[in-house]
N, C-alpha and C positions, 0 to 999 in steps of 0.2 A: 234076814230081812225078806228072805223069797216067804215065808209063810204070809205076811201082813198082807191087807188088802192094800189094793190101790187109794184110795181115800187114805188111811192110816199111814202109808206110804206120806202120803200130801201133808198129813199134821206134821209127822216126825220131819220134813224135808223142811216144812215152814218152820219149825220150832226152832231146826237148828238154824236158820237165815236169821230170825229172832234172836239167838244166843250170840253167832258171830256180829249181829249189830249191835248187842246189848256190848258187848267187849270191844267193838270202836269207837262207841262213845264213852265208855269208861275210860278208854288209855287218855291219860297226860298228851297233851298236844300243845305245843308254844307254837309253831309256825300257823296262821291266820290259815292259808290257802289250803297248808295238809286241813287243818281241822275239818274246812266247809269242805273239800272235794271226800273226805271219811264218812259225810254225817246223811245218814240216808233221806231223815225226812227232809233237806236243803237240796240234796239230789234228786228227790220224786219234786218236790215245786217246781225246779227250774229244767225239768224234763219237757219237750216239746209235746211230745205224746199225753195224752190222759188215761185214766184207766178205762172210760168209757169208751174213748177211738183204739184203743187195745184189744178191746171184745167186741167190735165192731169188724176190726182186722181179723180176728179168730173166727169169728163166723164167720166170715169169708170164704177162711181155710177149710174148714169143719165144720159140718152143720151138728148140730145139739142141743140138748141144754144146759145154762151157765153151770158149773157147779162150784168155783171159785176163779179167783183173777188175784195178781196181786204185785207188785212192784216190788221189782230184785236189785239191790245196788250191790256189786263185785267190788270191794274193796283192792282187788291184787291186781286188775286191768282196771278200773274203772270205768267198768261198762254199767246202761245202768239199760235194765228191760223189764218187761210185764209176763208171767207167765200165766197162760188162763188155759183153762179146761171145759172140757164141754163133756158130755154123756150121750150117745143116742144107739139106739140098736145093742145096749152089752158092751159096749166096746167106750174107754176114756182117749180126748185126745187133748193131747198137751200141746201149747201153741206156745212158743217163743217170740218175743215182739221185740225190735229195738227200740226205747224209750224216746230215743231222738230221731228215729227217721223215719218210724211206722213199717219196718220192715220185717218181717216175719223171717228170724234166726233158724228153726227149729219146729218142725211137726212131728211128732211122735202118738203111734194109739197102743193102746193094751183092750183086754179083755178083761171084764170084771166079775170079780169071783161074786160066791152068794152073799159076803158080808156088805160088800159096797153095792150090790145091787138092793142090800135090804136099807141100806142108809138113802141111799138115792132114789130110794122109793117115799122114803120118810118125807126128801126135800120134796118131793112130788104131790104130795097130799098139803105142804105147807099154803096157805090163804094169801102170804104174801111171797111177790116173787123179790128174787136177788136186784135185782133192779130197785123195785121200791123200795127194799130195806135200805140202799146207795144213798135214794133221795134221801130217805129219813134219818140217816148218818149225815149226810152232807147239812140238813136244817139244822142237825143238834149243834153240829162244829162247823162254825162258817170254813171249812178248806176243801186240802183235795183230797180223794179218796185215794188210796194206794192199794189194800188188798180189802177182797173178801170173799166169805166162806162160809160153809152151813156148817153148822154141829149139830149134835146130839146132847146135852151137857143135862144129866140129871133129868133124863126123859125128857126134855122140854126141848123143842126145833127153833132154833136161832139162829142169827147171823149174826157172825163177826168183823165186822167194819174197822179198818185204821183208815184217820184220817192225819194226813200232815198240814198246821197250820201254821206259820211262821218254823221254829226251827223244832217244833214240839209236836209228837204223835201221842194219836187218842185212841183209845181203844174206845168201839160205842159194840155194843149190843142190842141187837134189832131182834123181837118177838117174831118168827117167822108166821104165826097164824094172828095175830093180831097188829103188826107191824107199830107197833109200840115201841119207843125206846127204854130200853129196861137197864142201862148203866152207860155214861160218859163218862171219859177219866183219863189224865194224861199218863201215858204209859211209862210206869217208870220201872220197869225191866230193859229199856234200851238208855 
């Protein structure tokens, strides 16, 4: 894993967050309280924190620019936190946020090699920033937003938006140069 970039690092670390929730809502659950305290999108709604007082707290921490945010529920403590990033000078910093008390767990920075400085270039030239594509996610799906992130998907610059609304997440896709929504859909990998 030491060869990936930092960005690639982020997909593989969210994917697996994505697979370990895909597999807590899969298992059989009879007790009501285990079910809700397992099920992440019930833990990002009733989260005091929002994603946007997360990146608010991050900037705080770190000056940058956004380059993802996103709401982590730990099933083995249940703990539930935002991890966001930012970019400025070459250097990535990773902010840890408590979901319930706005406390910053966790600052860490790297240095980024030439493939996430050429990605991060990309998000840089995009017409729409992460914020607007937020809103435009939030209008498609009346809820809360929990992660988002830029990609590259098939040369075309996007953003990836989950949004939890009642106990259901949605993946939306935000055109990052024209901030157009280009796909809503309940996620049904988790």
């Amino acid at each position: 894993m030491q060869n990936l970039s930092a960005l690639t690092k982020s997909a593989i670390i969210t994917l697996t967050v994505v697979g370990v929730s895909a597999a807590a809502f899969a298992a059989p659950i009879s007790n009501t309280k285990a079910a809700t305290s397992s099920n992440e999108a019930i833990s990002a709604m009733q989260s005091k924190i929002s994603l946007a007082q997360a990146i608010a707290i991050a900037k705080k921490n770190a000056k940058g620019d956004l380059i993802s945010a996103e709401f982590d529920y730990d099933d083995d403590d249940a703990t539930n936190e935002y991890e966001v990033k930012l970019i400025a000078n070459g250097t990535s910093y990773e902010v840890k946020i408590d979901a319930d008390t706005g406390k910053v767990i966790k600052s860490e920075q790297e240095r980024l090699d030439k493939e996430d400085m050429a990605e991060y270039s990309a998000m840089k030239q995009a017409k729409v920033s992460m914020n607007s594509a937020i809103q435009k996610a939030t209008q498609s799906v009346n809820g809360k937003v929990i992660a988002a992130t830029f990609d590259l998907e098939k040369g075309q610059s996007i953003y990836d938006i989950e949004v939890v609304k009642g106990n259901q997440k949605y993946d939306v896709s935000v055109d990052a140069n024209t901030g157009k929504v280009l796909s809503s859909q309940i996620d049904r990998d988790d």
